[in-house]
C-alpha positions in Angstrom: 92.9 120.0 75.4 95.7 120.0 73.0 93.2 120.4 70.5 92.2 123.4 71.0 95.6 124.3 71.4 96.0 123.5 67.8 94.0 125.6 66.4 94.6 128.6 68.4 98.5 128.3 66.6 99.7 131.6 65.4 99.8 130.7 61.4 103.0 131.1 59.3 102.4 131.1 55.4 105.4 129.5 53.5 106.5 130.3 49.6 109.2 128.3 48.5 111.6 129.0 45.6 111.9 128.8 42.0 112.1 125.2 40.9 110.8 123.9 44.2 107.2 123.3 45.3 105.2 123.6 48.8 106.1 120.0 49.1 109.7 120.2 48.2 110.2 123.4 50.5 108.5 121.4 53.4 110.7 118.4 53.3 114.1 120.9 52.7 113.1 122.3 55.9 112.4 119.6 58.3 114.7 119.9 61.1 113.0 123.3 61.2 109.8 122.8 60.5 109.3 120.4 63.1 110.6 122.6 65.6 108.4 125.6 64.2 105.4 123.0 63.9 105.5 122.9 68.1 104.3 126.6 68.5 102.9 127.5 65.0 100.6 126.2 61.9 102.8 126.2 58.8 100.7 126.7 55.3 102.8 125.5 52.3 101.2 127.0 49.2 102.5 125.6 45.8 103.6 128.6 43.5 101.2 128.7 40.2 103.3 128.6 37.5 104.6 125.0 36.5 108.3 125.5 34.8 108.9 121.9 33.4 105.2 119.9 32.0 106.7 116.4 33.4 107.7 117.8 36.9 104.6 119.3 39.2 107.6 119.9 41.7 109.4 122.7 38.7 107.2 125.3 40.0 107.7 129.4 40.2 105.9 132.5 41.5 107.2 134.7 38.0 109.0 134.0 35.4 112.2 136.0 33.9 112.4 136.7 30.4 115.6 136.7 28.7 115.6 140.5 28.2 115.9 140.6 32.0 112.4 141.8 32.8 109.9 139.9 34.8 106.3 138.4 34.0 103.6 137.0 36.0 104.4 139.4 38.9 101.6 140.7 39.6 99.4 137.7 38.6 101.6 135.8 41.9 100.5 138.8 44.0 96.6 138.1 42.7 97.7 134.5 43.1 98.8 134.4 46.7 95.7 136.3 48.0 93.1 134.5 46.6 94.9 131.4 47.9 95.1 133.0 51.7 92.0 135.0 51.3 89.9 132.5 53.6 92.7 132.6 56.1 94.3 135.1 58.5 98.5 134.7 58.9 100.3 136.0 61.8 103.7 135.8 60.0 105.1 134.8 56.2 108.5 133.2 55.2 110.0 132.3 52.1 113.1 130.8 50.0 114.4 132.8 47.3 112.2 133.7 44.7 109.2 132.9 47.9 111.3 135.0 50.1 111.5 137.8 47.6 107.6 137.5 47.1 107.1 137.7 51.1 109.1 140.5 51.6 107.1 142.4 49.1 103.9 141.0 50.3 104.6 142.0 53.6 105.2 145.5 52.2 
């Protein structure tokens, strides 16, 4: 039946940019998505830092400090796995900041 189909769906994991959310990411992606959706489980995880206290959508995997550096970097690693650590993913995609985490997660 379809399913069982379902849930046999290779699974994609999806980290969206700074200043977006899961949700956000999602709906800039639609066209796509609902093509992807036809052969493959997409996971939209909401990054865990919260940028601006009135917006839940303002959200980032790091943060950069105004001498250049980075902060938080490892804590997104930490983050990201105990978020996915109940689920196996066949594939991971990102935008920007997201893609930049994926491609080091993928490392």
């Amino acid at each position: 039946s379809s399913n069982d189909n379902d849930t046999c769906k290779p699974r994609i994991l999806c980290l969206h940019g700074k200043f977006q959310s899961a949700a956000v990411f999602s709906n800039k992606i639609a066209g796509a998505r609902r093509k992807i959706a036809r052969e493959y489980d997409l996971h939209f995880l909401d990054g865990p830092i919260i940028l601006e206290p009135d917006n839940e959508d303002a959200r980032a995997w790091w943060v950069r400090l105004e001498d250049g550096s980075h902060t938080m970097v490892q804590e997104a690693f930490e983050y990201v796995a105990e978020h996915t650590q109940n689920n196996k993913y066949d594939a991971i995609i990102g935008f920007s900041q997201g893609g930049t985490l994926a491609t080091a997660l993928a490392l």
